[in-house]
C-alpha positions in Angstrom: 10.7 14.6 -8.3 9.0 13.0 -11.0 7.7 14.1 -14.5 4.5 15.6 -12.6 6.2 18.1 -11.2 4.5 18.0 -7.9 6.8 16.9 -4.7 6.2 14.3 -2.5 4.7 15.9 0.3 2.2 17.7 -2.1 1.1 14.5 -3.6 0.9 12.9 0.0 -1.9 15.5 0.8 -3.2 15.0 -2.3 -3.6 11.3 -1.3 -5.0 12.0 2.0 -7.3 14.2 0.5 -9.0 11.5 -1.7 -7.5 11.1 -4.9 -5.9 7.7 -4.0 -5.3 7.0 -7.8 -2.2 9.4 -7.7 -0.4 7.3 -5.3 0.2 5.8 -8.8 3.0 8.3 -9.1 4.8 7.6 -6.2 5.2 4.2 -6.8 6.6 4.9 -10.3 8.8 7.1 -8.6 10.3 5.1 -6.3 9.5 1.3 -7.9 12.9 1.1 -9.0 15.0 2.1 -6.1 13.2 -0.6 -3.7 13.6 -3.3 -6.4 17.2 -2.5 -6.6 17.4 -3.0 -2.6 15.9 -6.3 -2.5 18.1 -7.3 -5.3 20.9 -6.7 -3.4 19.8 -8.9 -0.9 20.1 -11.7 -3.8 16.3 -12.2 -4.0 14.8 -13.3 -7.2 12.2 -11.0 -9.2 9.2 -12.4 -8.2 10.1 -12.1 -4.2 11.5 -8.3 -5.2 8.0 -7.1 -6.4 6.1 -9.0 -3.5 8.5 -7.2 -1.1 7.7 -4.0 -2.9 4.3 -4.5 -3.2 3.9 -5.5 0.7 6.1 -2.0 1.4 4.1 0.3 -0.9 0.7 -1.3 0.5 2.3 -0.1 4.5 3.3 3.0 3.1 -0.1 4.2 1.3 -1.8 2.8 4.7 0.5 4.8 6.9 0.7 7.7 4.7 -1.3 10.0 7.5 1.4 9.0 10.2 4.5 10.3 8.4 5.3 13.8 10.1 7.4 14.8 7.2 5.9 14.4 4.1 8.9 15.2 2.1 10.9 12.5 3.7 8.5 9.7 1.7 11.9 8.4 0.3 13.7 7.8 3.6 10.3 6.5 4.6 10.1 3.7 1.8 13.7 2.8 1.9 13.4 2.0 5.7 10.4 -0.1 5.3 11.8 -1.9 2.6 15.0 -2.7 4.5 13.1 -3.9 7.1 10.7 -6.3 4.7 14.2 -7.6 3.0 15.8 -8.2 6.0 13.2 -10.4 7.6 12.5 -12.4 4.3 15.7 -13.0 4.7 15.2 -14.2 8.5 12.1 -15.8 8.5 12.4 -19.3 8.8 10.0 -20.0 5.7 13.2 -18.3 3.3 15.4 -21.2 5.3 13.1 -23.8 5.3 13.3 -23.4 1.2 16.6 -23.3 0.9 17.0 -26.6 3.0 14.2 -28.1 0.3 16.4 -26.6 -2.4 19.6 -28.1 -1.2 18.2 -31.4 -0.2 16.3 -31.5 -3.6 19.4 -31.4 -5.6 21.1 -34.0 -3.0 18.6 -36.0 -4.3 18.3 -35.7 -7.6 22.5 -36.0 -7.6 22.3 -39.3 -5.8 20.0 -40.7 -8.7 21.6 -39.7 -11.5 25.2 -40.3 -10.5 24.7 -43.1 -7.2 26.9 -40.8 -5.3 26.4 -39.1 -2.6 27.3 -35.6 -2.9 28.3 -33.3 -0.2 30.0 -29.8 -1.4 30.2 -31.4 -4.8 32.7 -34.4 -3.1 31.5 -38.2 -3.6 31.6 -39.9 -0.7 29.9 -42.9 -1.2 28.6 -44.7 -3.9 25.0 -45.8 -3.0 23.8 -48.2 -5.9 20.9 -49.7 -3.4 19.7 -46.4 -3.5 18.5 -46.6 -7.3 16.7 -49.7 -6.6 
């Protein structure tokens, strides 16, 4: 519980009922927790909040579907969990990371002429500069 006072399952029918700004609460409640979750799945600051965002966004939309109001936590947690682990699948993460790692094979090649694989040179490529 937060500085309000009021649980989770009270705000949620408090939500439900129409005051939609005091979802507010809830995601100052539990902001932290999710952001620590998708840091642990090594993802940068700027995909953490986008994950939360996304979650919180399912969450509010979902809100009258929950059959225990007072398990909101468990709720969240799960849904971010799910969101982390299919950034973490979805072939638009690994399609980045291949950018990433071909980017700076790139950028080695021209400032060195080598080509490096695992950080070993293998070749020197001085056509390559040309």
């Amino acid at each position: 519980m937060a500085k309000t006072g009021l649980t989770d399952a009270h705000l949620i029918k408090i939500i439900i009922n129409g005051e939609s700004e005091k979802f507010e609460i809830l995601i100052r409640r539990y902001s932290t927790e999710l952001y620590k979750i998708a840091r642990a799945f090594n993802l940068n600051h700027i995909e953490a909040e986008a994950l939360m965002e996304k979650t919180f966004v399912n969450a509010y939309k979902n809100l009258n579907h929950l059959q225990e109001k007072k398990r909101l936590k468990s709720f969240l947690i799960s849904m971010m969990l799910h969101e982390c682990t299919s950034k973490n699948k979805s072939p638009h993460s690994l399609k980045a990371l291949m950018l990433t790692v071909l980017s700076a094979e790139v950028v080695s090649k021209a400032l060195t002429g080598y080509l490096l694989i695992r950080g070993i040179n293998l070749a020197f490529c001085p056509d390559f500069l040309l």
